[in-house]
C-alpha positions in Angstrom: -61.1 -15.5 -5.5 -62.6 -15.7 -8.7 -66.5 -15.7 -10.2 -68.5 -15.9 -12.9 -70.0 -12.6 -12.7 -70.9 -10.6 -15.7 -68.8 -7.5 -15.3 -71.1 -5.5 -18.1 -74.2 -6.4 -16.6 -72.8 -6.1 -12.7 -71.4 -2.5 -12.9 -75.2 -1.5 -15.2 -77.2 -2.5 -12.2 -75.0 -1.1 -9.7 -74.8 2.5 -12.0 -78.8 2.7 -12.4 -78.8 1.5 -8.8 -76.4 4.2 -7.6 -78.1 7.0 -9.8 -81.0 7.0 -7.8 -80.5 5.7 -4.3 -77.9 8.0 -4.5 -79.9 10.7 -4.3 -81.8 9.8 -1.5 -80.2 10.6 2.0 -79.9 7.6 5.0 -78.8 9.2 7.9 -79.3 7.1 11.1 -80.9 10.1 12.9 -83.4 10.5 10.8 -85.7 6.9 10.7 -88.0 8.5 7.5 -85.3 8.8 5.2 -83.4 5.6 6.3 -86.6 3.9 5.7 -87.7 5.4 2.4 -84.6 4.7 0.8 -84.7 1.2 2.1 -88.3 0.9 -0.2 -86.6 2.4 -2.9 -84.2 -1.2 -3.0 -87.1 -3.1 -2.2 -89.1 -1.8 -5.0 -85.9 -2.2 -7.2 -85.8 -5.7 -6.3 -89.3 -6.4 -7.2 -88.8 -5.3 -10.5 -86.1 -7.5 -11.2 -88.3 -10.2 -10.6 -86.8 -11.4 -7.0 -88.8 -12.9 -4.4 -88.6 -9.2 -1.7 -90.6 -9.0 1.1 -91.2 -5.7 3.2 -90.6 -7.0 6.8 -92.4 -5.1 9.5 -93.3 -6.2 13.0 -94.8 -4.2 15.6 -91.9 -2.0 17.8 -89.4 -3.0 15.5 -88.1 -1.0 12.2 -88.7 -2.3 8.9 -86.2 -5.3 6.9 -85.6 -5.7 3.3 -85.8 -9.3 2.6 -84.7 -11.0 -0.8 -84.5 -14.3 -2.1 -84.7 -17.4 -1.1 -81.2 -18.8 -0.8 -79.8 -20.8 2.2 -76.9 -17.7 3.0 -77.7 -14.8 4.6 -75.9 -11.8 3.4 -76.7 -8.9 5.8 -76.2 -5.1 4.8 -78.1 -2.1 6.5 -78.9 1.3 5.5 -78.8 3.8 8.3 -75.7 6.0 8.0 -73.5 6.8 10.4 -71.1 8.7 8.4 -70.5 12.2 9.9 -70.7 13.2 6.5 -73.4 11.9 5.4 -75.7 14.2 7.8 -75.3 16.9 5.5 -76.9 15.1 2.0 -79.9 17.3 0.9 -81.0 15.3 -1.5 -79.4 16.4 -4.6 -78.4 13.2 -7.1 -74.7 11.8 -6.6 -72.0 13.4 -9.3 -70.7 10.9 -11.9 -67.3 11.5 -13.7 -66.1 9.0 -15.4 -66.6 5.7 -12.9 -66.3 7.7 -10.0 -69.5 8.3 -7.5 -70.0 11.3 -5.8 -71.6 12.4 -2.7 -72.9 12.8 1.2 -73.6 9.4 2.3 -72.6 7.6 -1.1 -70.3 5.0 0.4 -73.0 3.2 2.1 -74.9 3.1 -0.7 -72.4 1.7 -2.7 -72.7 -1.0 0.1 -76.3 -1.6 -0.1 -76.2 -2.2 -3.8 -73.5 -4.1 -4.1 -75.2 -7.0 -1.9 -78.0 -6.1 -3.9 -76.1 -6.4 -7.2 -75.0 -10.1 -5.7 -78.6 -11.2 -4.9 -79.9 -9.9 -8.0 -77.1 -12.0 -10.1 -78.9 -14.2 -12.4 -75.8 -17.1 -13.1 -75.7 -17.3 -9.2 -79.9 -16.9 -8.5 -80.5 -19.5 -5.3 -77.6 -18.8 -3.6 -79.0 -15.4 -1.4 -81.1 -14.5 1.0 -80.5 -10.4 1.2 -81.3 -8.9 4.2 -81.1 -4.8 4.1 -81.6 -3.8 8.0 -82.7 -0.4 8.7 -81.5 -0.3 12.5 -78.5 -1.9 12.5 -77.0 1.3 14.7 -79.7 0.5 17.7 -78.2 -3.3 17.6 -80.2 -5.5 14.5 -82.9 -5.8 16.6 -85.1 -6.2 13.7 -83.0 -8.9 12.5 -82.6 -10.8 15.7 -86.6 -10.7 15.9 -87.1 -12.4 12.4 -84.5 -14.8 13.1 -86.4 -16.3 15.7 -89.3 -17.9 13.2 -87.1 -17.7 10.2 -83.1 -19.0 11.2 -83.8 -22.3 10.7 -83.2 -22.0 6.4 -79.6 -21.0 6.6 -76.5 -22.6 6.5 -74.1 -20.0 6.8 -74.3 -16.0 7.0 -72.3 -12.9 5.4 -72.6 -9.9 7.1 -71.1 -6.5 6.0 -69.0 -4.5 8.3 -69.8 -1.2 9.5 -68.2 1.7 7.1 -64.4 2.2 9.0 -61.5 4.2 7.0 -60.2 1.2 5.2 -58.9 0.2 2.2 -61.9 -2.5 0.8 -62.8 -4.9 0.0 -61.3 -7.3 2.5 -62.7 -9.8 4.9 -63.5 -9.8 8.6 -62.8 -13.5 10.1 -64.7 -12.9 13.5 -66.4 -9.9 15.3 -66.6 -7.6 17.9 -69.5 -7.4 20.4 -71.2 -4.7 22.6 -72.7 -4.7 25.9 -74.8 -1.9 27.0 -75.5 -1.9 30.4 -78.0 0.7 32.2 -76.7 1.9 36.0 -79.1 4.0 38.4 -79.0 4.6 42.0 -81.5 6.2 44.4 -81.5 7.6 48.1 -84.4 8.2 50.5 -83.1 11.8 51.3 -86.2 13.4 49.4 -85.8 17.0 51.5 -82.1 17.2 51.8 -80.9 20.6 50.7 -78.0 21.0 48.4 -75.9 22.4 51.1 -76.4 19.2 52.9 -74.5 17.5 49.9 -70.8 17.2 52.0 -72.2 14.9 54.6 -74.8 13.0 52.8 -75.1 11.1 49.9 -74.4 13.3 46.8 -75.3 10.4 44.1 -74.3 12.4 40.9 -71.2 12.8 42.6 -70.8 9.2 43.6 -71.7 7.7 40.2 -69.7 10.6 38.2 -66.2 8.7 40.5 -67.7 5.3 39.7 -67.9 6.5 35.8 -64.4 8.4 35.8 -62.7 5.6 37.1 -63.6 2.5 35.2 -60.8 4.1 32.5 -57.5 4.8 33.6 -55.5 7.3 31.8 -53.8 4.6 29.9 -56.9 3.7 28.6 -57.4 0.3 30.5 -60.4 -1.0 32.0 -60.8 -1.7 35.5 -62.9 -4.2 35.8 -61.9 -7.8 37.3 -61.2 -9.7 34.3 -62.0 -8.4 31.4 -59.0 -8.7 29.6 -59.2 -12.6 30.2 -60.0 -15.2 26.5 -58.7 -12.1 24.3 -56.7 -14.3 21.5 -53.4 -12.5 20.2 -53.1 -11.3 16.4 -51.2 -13.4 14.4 -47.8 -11.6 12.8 -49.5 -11.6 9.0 -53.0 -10.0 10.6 -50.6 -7.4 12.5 -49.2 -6.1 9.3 -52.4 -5.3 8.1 -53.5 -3.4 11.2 -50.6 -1.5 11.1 -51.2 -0.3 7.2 -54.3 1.3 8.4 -52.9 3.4 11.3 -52.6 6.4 8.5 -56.1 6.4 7.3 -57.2 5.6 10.9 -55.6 8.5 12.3 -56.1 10.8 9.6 -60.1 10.0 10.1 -59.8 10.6 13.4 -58.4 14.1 12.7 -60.9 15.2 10.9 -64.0 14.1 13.2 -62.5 14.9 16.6 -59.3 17.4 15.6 -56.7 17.8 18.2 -58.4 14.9 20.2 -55.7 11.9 18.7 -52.5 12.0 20.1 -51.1 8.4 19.7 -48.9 7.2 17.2 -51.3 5.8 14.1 -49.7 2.6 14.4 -50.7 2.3 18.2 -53.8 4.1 17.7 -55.1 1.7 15.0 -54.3 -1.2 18.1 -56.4 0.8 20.1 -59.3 1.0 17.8 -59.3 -2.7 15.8 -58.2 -4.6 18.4 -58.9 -3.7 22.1 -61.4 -3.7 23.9 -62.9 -0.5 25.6 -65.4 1.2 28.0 -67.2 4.3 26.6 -70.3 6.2 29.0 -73.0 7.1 26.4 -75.0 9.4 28.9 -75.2 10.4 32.7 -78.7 11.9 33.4 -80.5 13.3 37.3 -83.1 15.2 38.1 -81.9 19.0 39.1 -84.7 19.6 42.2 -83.1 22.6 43.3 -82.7 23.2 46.3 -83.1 19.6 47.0 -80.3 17.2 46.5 -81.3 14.5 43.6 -82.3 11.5 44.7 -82.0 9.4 41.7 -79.5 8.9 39.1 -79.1 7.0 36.2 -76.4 6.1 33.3 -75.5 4.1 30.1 -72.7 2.3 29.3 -71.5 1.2 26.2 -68.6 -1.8 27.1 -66.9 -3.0 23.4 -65.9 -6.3 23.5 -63.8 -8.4 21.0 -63.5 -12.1 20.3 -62.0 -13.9 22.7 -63.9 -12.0 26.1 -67.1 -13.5 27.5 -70.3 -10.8 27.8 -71.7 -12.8 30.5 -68.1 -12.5 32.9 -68.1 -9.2 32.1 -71.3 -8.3 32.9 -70.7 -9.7 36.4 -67.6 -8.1 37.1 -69.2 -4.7 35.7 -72.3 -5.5 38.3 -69.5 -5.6 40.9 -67.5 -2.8 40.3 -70.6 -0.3 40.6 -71.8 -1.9 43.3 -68.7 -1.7 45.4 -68.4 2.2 44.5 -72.2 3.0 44.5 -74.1 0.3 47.0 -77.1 1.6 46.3 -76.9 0.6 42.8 -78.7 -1.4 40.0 -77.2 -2.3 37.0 -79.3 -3.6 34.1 -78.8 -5.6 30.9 -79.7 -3.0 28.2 -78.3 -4.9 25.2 -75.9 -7.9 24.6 -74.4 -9.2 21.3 -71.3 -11.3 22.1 -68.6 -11.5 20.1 -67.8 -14.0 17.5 -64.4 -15.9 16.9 -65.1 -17.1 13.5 -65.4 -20.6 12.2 -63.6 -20.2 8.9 -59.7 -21.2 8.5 -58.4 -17.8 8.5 -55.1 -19.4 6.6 -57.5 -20.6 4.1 -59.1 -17.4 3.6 -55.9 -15.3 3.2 -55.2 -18.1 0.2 -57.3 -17.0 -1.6 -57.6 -13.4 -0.7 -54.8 -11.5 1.4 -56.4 -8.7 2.8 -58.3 -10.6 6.1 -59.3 -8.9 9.5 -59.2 -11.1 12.6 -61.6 -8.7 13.9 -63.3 -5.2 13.3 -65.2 -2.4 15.7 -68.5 -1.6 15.3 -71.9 -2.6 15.7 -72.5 -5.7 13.9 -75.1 -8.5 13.4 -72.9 -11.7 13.7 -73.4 -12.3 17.6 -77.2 -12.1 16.6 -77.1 -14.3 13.8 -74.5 -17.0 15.6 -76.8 -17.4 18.6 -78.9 -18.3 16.2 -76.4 -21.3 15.1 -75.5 -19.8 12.0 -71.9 -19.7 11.2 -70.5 -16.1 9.5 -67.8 -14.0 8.3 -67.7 -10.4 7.4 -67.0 -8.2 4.9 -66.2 -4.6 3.7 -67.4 -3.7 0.2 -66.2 0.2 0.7 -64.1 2.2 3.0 -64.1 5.7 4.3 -61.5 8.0 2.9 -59.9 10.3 5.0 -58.8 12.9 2.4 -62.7 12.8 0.4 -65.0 12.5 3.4 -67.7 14.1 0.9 -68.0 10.9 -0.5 -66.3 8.9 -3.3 -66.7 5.8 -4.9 -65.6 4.0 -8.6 -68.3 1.4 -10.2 -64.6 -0.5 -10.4 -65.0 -0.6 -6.2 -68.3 -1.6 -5.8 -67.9 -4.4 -8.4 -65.3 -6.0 -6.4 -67.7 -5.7 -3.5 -69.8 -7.6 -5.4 -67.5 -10.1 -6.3 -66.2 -10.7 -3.0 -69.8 -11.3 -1.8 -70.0 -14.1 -4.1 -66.7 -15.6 -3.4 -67.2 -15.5 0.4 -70.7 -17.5 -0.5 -69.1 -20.0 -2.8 -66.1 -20.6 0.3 -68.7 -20.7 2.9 -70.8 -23.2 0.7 -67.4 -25.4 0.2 -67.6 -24.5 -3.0 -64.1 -22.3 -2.8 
């Protein structure tokens, strides 16, 4: 894939860019910071004469809007990197063209879609979207979308930061559904010690939970392995090149927790799909027994599954362990089996994904009838989880922006 970028002027805007928001920490738990670094590229932007709008609507967290262009191209700024918790404040280290720093890789992402937009030779072509939430789901995205989706042909959207080697592209996406599960009983008085021969429901919903999983990791619900389309023998070899940096990742943030091969653990984490309980919460009315229960469940999904079938068999299974329950729809964004030729893609540039994990904003944007593919600019190294990055990487982010617009334009 080739452009017409200016590779002088490119890597300037990304260094001045990277100088300062480099300096300012993004951590997804803390909104403020997220949000003030996201004014710093807005502010950035307006200086360079683009058309950027701060977009704020009431219960939903702030956009970054640039441009005027008929693609979308979708980056986000809260940080989930581990790492990047611990980023004080102090200014990035440069040596040479390497970046330095907690929480510098997604910045390197941010700017270089901003570095894209803000391309003069290619002006028109964007619409930049920086999302501030994209960890809770895009929800601020999918609420613009509904007044603003009908100017755009065609969407980019970056991936969430995995340990991979970038850039490369992401043909379709994974999806999440988070469902909400509580239960309640009319036994308001029973004493604890009443619990063996009445309804103990943090016992009952702790089975239900436990066994959705089996030890071999599959999910028992009717189903929900149904649609999922196999990896083709040229997207298999690239899965199993990053079982190393997978595992090794996964050895640093949960040590003594990996023990599969990397080659089936990077399987495990790309490619299938999964059932994780995010939280399990009752009311402790000692020396009563509780009489109500709740809990969150995150199900990941990749292309191929349905939300809606799954939902429904999820519904039954909890239900047929606890009767008493009542499962709610908490959050859906389906997954997407990209409309691009994948063969085409991997002409012009090797390194494609069928499909990634993560939170993503492609289900959102496609039910929205706007077709996408993804994109990694930067990739988490295992052995530097400080932080690294070379204006050299980020400048092929860039590039690859552009070349994904001009193939998703027909230009390419």
């Amino acid at each position: 894939m080739t452009t017409d970028i200016d590779q002088g002027t490119l890597t300037n805007t990304i260094r001045r860019m990277l100088r300062i928001l480099g300096a300012m920490p993004a951590y997804v738990s803390d909104p403020e910071s997220v949000q003030r670094a996201a004014r710093f590229v807005h502010d950035r932007m307006a200086r360079a004469e683009s058309s950027v709008r701060w977009v704020e609507s009431e219960g939903f967290a702030p956009l970054v809007v640039a441009g005027n262009g008929p693609h979308l191209l979708v980056t986000y700024m809260d940080d989930a990197d581990p790492f990047a918790s611990g980023h004080s404040g102090q200014p990035p280290s440069f040596r040479d063209t390497a970046v330095s720093g907690p929480g510098i890789l997604r910045k390197a992402g941010v700017v270089a879609a901003a570095a894209a937009e803000l391309d003069e030779e290619r002006g028109g072509r964007f619409t930049l979207v920086v999302e501030t939430d994209r960890n809770a789901g895009s929800l601020a995205l999918e609420e613009w979308l509904r007044t603003n989706s009908h100017r755009y042909t065609a969407a980019i959207w970056e991936a969430t930061d995995l340990p991979v080697a970038a850039p490369l592209i992401i043909h379709s996406a994974a999806g999440r559904l988070t469902l909400g599960v509580t239960a309640t009983t009319n036994h308001h008085y029973a004493e604890a010690h009443f619990g063996g021969v009445v309804t103990d429901l943090g016992r009952q919903l702790a089975a239900a939970l436990a066994e959705i999983v089996t030890e071999d990791h599959e999910v028992r619900l009717d189903g929900f392995y149904d649609g999922i389309a196999d990896v083709d023998a040229a997207g298999m070899e690239i899965y199993q090149e990053l079982g190393t940096r997978t595992a090794a990742w996964l050895h640093r943030v949960a040590p003594g927790d990996v023990t599969l091969p990397p080659a089936h653990l990077a399987m495990g984490v790309f490619l299938a799909p999964g059932v994780v309980v995010r939280s399990m919460n009752l009311v402790d009315r000692q020396p009563y027994l509780p009489v109500s229960v709740e809990a969150v469940v995150d199900i990941h999904l990749v292309p191929g599954q349905d939300a809606r079938s799954v939902g429904q068999s999820a519904v039954r299974y909890f239900k047929e362990r606890v009767p008493q329950a009542q499962v709610e729809t908490l959050m859906v964004r389906p997954p997407v089996v990209g409309k691009a030729n994948i063969a085409a893609l991997r002409e012009a540039y090797p390194r494609v994904l069928k499909t990634v994990p993560g939170l993503n904003p492609a289900g959102v944007i496609e039910s929205f009838g706007i077709p996408t593919v993804g994109y990694a600019s930067v990739g988490r190294n295992p052995e530097n989880t400080s932080g690294r990055v070379t204006l050299e990487e980020t400048v092929n982010g860039a590039r690859l922006i552009q070349a994904l617009s001009n193939r998703m334009g027909g230009a390419g």
